[in-house]
C-alpha positions as CSV (number, residue, x, y, z in Angstrom):
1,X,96.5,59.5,97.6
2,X,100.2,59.3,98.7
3,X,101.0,59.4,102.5
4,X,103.4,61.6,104.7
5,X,105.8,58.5,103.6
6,X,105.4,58.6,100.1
7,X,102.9,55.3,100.7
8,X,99.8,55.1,98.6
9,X,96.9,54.7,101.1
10,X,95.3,51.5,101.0
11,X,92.5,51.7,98.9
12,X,88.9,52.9,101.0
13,X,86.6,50.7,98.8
14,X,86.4,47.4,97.5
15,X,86.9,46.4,93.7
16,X,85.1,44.1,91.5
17,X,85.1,43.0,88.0
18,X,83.3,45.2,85.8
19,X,81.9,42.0,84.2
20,X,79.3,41.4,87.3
21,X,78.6,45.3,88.1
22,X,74.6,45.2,87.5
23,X,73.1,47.0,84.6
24,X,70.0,48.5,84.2
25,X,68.0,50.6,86.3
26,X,65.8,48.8,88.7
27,X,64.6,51.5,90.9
28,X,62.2,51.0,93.9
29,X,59.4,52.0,91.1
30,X,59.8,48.9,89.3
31,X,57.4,47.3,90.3
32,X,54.5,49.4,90.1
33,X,55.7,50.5,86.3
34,X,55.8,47.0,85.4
35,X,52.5,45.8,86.7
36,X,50.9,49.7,84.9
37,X,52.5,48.4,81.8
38,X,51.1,45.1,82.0
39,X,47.6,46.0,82.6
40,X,47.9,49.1,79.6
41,X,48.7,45.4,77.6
42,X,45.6,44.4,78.3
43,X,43.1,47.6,78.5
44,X,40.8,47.7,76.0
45,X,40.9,51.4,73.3
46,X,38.5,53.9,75.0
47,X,39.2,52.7,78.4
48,X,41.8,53.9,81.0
49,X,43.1,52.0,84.3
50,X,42.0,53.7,87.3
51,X,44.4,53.4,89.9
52,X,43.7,54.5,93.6
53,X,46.5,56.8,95.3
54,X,46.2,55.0,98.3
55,X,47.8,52.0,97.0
56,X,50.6,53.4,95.1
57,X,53.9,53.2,96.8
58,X,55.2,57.0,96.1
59,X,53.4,60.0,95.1
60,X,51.4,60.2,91.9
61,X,53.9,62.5,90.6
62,X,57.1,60.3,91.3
63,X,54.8,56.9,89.7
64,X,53.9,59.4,86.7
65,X,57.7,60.4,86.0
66,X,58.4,56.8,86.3
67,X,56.1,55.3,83.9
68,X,56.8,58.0,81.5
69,X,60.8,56.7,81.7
70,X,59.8,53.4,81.0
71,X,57.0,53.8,78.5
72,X,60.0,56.1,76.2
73,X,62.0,53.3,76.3
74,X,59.5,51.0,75.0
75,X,58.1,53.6,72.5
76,X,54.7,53.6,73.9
77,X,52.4,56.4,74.1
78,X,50.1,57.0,77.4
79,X,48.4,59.3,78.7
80,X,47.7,60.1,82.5
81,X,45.4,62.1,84.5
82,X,44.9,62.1,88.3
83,X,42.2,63.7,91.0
84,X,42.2,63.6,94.1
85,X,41.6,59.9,94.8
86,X,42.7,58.4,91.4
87,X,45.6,58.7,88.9
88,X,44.2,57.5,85.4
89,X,46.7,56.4,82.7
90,X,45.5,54.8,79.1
91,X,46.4,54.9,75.9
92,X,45.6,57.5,73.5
């Protein structure tokens, strides 16, 4: 952006080498997904992890899209299922 002068403005934002810009997405979900990932690991066929909604740090349906992204990415199928207490996830 050139000034009245013919000046470029002095830049608004600072710079840095592309080489240490973080990768990946590491959302506020991350957590959550990667503990539900760990316990599907470990559930036994025929059984599904019951999680309370209390304890979940976002709605069900921001936790659901969330583990949905990250079980895509790892090729793994789940399926999920919530009341009004629980949201249930296991593998199909």
């Amino acid at each position: 952006m050139a000034t009245n002068n013919g000046n470029m403005a002095p830049p608004r934002f600072e710079s840095m080498l592309i080489t240490e810009v973080p990768t990946g997405r590491n959302g506020k979900h991350r957590e959550i997904v990667l503990q539900l990932l760990s316990d599907l690991e470990q559930l036994e066929a025929g059984n599904a992890l019951k999680i309370p909604l209390s304890e979940l740090p976002d709605t069900k349906e921001n936790i659901r899209s969330a583990l949905n992204r990250a079980t895509r990415e790892r090729n793994i199928a789940v399926s999920t299922s919530s009341d009004s207490e629980y949201l249930y996830v296991w593998k199909p």
